[in-house]
C-alpha positions as CSV (number, residue, x, y, z in Angstrom):
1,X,52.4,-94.7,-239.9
2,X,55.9,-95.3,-240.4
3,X,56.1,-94.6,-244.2
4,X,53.8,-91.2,-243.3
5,X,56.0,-89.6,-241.2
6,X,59.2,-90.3,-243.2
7,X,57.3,-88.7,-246.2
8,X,56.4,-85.7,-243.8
9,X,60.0,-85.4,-242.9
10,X,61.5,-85.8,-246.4
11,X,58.6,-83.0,-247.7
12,X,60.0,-80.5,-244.8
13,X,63.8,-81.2,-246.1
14,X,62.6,-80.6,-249.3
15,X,60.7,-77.3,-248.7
16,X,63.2,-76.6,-246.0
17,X,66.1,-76.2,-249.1
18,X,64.0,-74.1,-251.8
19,X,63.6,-71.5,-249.2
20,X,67.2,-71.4,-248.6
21,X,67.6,-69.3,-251.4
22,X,64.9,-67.1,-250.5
23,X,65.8,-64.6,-247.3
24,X,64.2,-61.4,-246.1
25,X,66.4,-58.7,-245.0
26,X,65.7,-55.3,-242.9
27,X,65.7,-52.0,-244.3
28,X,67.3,-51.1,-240.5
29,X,70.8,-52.2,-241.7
30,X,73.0,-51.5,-244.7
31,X,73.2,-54.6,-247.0
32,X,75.2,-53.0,-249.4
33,X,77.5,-50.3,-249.8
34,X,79.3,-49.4,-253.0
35,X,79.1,-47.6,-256.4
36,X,76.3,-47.5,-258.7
37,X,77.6,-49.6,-261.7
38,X,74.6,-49.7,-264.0
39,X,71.7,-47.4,-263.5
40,X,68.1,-48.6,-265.7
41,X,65.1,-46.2,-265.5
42,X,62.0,-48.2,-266.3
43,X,60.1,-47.1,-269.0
44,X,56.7,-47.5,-270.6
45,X,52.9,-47.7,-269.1
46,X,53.4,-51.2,-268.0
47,X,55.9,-50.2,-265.2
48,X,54.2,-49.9,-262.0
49,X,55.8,-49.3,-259.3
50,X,59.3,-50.0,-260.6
51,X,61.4,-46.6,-260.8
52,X,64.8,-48.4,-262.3
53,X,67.1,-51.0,-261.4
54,X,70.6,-50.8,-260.7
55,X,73.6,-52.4,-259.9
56,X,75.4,-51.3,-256.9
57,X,79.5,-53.0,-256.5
58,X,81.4,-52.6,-253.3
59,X,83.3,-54.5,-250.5
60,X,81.6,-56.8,-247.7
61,X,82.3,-54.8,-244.6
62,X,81.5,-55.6,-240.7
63,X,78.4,-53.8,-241.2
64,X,77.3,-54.4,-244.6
65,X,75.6,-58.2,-245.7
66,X,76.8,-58.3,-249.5
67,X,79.5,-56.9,-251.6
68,X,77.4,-56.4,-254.8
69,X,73.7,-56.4,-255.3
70,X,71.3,-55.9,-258.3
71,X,68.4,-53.4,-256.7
72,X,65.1,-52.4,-257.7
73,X,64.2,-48.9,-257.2
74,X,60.1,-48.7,-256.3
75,X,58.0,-45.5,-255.4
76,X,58.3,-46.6,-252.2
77,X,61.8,-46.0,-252.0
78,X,63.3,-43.8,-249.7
79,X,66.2,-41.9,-250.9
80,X,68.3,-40.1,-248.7
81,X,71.5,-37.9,-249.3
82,X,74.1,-37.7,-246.5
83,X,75.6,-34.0,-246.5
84,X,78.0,-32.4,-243.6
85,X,77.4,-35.8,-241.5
86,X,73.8,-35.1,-241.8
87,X,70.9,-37.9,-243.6
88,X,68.4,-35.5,-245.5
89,X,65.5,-36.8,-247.8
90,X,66.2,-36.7,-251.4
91,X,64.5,-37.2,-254.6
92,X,64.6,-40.0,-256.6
93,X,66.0,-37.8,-259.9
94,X,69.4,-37.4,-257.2
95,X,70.4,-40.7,-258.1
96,X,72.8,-41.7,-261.0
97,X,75.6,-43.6,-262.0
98,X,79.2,-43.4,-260.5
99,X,77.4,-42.6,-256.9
100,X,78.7,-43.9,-253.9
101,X,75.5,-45.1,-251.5
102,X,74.6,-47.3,-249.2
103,X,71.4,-49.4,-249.3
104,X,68.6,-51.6,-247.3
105,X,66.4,-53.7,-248.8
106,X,63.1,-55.0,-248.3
107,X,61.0,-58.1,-248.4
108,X,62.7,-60.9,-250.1
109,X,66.1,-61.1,-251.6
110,X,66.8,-63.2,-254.2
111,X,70.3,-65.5,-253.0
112,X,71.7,-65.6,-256.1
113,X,75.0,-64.0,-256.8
114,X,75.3,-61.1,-256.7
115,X,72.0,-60.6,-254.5
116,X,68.5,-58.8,-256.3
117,X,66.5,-57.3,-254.0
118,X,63.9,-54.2,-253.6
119,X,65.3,-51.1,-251.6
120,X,63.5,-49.9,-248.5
121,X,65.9,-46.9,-249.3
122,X,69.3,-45.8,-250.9
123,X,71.5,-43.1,-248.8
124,X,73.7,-41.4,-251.3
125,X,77.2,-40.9,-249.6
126,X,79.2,-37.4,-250.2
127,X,83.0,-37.4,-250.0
């Protein structure tokens, strides 16, 4: 009975440390913040759901979780643009290269360095 629950206990460590690297983040906070380094349509029938993927580089602030982040783009995406203090919707086409946005991602994030994760949505910030 011993040996059982030391194996138990050793199993839970184990599992315990691969989903370490594995964490969940809401789409109700910004997780990064930055500018959009590298911007990758997806192409070709065998896309699905995936829009593009790009690589947003910034600074960790008090409100923001990462300083850099590699982001997939899906349909369900929301894209907002931020004009006159005011969040409006946006399209999807709005985004591009050498924009500064904010983004929140969605279901699991990937704890490598820098993060990947998918977007819940991506607020392009006007100066």
């Amino acid at each position: 009975m011993r040996k059982l629950r030391f194996i138990l206990f050793a199993l839970t460590l184990i599992f315990a440390c691969l989903l370490e690297g594995v964490q969940s983040f809401s789409s109700s906070r910004i997780d990064v913040r930055g500018v959009i380094t590298s911007f990758t349509r997806a192409e070709g029938k065998g896309r699905g759901k995936v829009l593009a993927h790009v690589f947003i580089e910034g600074a960790k602030e008090p409100d923001t979780q990462v300083d850099k982040a590699s982001v997939t783009v899906t349909a369900e995406t929301k894209v907002f643009i931020n004009r006159d203090g005011e969040r409006k919707p946006a399209e999807f086409a709005a985004l591009k290269e050498g924009q500064k946005v904010e983004a929140g991602f969605t279901g699991p994030v990937r704890l490598s360095y820098p993060v990947q994760a998918d977007a819940a949505e991506i607020t392009i910030l006007e100066e």
